[in-house]
Every structure is written in C-alpha cells, then in structure tokens.
MDTraj code that builds the backbone (N, CA, C; nanometers):
import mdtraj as md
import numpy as np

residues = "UNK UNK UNK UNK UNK UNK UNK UNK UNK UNK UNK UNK UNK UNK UNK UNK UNK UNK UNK UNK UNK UNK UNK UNK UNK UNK UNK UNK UNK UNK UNK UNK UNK UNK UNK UNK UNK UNK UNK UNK UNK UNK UNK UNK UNK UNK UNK UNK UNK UNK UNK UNK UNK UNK UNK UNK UNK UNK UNK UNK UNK UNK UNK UNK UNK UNK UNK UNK UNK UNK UNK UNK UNK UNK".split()
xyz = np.array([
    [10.2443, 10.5861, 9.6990],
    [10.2809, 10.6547, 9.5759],
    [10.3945, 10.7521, 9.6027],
    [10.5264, 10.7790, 9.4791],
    [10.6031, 10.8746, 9.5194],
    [10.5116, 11.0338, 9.4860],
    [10.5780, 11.1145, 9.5978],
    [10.5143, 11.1969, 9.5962],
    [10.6396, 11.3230, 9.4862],
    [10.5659, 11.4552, 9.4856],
    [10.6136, 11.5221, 9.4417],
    [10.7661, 11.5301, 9.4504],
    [10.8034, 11.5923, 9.5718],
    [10.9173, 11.6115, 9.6370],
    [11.0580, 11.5649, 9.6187],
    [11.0146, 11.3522, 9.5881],
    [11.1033, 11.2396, 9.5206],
    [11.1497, 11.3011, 9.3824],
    [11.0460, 11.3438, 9.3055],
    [11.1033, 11.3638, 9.1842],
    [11.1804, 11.4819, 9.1751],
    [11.1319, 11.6005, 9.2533],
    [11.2236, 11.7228, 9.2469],
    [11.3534, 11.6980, 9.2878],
    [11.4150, 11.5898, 9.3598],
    [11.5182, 11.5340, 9.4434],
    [11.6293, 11.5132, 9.3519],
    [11.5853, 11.5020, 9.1666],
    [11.6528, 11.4634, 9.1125],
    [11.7853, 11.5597, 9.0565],
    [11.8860, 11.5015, 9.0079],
    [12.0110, 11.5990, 8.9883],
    [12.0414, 11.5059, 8.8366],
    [12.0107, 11.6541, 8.7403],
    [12.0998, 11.5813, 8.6033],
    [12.2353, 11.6539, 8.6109],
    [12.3126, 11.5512, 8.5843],
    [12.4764, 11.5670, 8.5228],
    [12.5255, 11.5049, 8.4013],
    [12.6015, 11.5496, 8.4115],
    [12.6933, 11.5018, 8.2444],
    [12.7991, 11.4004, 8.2652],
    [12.7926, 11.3365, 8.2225],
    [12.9103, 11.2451, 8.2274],
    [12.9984, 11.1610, 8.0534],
    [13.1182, 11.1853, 8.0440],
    [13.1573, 11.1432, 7.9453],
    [13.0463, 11.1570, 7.7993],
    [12.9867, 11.3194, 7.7737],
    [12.8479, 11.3668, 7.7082],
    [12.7528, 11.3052, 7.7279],
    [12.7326, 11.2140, 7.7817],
    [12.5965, 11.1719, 7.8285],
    [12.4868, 11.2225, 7.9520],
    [12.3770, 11.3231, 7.9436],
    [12.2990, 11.3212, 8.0620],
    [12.2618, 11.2337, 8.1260],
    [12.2316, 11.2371, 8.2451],
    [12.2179, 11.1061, 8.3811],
    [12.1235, 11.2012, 8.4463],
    [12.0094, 11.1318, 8.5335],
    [11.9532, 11.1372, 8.5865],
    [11.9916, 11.0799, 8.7352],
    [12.0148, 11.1440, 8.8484],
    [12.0727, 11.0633, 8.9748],
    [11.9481, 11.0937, 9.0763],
    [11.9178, 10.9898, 9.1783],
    [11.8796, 11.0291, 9.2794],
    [11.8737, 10.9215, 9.3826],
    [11.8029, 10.9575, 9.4955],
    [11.8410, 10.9134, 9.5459],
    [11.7849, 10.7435, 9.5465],
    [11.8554, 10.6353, 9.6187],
    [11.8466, 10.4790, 9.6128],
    [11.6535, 10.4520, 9.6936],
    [11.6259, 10.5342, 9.7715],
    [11.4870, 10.5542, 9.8672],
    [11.3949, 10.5915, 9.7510],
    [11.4481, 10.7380, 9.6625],
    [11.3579, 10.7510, 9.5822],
    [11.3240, 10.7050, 9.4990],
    [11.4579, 10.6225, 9.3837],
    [11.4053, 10.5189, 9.3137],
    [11.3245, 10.4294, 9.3475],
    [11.3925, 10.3610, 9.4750],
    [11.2535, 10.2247, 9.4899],
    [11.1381, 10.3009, 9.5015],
    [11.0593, 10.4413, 9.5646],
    [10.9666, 10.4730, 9.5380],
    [10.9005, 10.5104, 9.4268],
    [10.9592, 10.5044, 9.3208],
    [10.9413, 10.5321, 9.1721],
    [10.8600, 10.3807, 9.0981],
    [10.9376, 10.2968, 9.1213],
    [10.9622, 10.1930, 9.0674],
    [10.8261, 10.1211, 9.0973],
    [10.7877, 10.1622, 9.2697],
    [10.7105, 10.1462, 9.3282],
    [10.5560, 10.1711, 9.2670],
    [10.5441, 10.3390, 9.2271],
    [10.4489, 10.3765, 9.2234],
    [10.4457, 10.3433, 9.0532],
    [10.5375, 10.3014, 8.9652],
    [10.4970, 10.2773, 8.8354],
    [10.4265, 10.1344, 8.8234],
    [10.4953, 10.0459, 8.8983],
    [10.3888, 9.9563, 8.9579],
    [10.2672, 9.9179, 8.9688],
    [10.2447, 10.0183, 9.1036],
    [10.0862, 10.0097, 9.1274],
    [9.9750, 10.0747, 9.0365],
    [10.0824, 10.2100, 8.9200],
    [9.9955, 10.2147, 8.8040],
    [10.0005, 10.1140, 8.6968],
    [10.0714, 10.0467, 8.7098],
    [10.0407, 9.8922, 8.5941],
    [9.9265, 9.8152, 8.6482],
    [9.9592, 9.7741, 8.7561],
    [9.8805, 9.7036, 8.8106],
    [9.7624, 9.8024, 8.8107],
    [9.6736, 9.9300, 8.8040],
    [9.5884, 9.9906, 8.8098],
    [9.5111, 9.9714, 8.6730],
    [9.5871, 10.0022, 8.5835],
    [9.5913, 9.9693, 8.4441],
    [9.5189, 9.8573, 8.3812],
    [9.6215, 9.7228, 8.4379],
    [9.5063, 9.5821, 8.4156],
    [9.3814, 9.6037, 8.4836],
    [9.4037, 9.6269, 8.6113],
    [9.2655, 9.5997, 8.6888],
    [9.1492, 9.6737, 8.6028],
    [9.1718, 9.7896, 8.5912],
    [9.0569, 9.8604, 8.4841],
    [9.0300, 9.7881, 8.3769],
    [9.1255, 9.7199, 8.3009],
    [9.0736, 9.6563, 8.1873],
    [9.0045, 9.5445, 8.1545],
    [9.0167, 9.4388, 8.3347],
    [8.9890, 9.3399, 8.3428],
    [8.8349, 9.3490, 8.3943],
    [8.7920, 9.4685, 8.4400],
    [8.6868, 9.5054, 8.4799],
    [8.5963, 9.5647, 8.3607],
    [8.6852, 9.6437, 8.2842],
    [8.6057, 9.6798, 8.1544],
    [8.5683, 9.5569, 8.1036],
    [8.6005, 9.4549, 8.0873],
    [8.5785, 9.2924, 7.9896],
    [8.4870, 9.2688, 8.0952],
    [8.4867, 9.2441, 8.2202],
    [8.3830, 9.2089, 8.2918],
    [8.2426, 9.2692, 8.2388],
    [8.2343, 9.4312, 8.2670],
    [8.1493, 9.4705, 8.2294],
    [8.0491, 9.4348, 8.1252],
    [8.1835, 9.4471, 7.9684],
    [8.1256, 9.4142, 7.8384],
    [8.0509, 9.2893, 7.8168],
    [8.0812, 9.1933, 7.9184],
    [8.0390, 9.0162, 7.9235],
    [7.9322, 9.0620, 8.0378],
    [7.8077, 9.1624, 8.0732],
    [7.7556, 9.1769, 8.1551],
    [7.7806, 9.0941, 8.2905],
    [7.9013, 9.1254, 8.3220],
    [7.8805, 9.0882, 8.4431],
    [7.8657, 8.9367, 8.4971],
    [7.9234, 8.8781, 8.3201],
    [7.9213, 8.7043, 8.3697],
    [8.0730, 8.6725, 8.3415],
    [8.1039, 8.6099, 8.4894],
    [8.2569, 8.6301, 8.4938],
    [8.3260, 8.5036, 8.4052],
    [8.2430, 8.3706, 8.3634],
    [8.2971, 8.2970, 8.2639],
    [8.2984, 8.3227, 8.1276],
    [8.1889, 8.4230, 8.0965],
    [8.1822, 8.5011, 7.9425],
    [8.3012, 8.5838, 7.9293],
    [8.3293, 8.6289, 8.0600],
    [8.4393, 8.7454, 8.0515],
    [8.6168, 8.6767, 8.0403],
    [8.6147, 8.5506, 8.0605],
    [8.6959, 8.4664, 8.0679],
    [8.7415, 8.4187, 8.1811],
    [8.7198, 8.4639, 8.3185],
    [8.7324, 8.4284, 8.4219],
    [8.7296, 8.2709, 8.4781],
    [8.8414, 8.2188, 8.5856],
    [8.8265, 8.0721, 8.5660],
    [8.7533, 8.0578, 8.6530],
    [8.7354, 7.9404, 8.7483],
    [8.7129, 7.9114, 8.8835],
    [8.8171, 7.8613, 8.9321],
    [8.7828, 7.8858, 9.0796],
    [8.9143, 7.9073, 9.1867],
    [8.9313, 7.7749, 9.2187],
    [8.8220, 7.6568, 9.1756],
    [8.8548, 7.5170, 9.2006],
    [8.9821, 7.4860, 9.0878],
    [8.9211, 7.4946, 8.9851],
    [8.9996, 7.4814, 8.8122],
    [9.1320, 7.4715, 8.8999],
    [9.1447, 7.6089, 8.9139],
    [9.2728, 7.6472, 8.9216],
    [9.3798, 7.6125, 9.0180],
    [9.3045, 7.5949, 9.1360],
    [9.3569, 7.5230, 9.2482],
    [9.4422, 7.4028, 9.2542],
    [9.3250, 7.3817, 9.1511],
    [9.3502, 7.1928, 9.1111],
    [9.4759, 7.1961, 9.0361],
    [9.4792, 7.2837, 8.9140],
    [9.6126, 7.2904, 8.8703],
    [9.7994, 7.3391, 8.9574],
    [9.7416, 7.3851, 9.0818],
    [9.8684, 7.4091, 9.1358],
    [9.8940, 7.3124, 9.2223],
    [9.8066, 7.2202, 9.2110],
    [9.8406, 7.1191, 9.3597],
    [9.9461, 7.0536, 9.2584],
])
top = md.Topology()
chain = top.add_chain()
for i, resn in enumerate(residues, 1):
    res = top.add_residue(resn, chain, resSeq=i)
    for name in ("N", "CA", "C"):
        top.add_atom(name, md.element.get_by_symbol(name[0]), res)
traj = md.Trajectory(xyz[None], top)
C-alpha cells in the first residue's frame, strides 16, 4: 500500500491556468497500485457477502466449478 509520505510528495502547479498535480513516476505506480488492491478488496467483500446471503452454498451464490470452467479454456 502507498503510504503516507507518497502522497505528501506531491507538488501542485499551474500551468497555462490549469492546476496539475506532479509527482513522482515510483509514487504514482504506488498509487495506482494501492487503488487496486482496494478494488480488488471491494469485490472480494461483496463476493463473500453473496456467499454468505446463499448460506454458504457456493452454487446458490453463483459460483461455478473449477471443472465447468476448465473445460471451457481448454
């Protein structure tokens, strides 16, 4: 995750009246990074909430099987 520090790193300027946000090329990909792994945090909770709501039966919940699916990528 980016930590604090990345974001304080940042420098607004003006350019042709427009504000810009600059920083550095390390800290972006760590940005980009950690918005990421909160998306991906995001589904996972939700896919687990539906689990839940389908007690815990992973074809009620819509879940496939790993044969199904297999079969479809061969």
């Amino acid at each position: 995750m980016i930590n604090l520090e990345a974001l304080q790193s940042v420098r607004l300027v003006t350019v042709k009246g427009k504000r810009l946000a600059v920083l550095n090329a390390n800290d972006w990909e760590k940005l980009i990074e950690c918005l990421e792994d909160m998306e991906d945090l995001q589904v996972a909770r939700s896919v687990l909430a539906k689990l839940k709501a389908a007690g815990n039966d992973y074809e009620r919940a819509g879940w496939l099987k790993w044969d199904d699916v297999e079969a479809e990528l061969d």
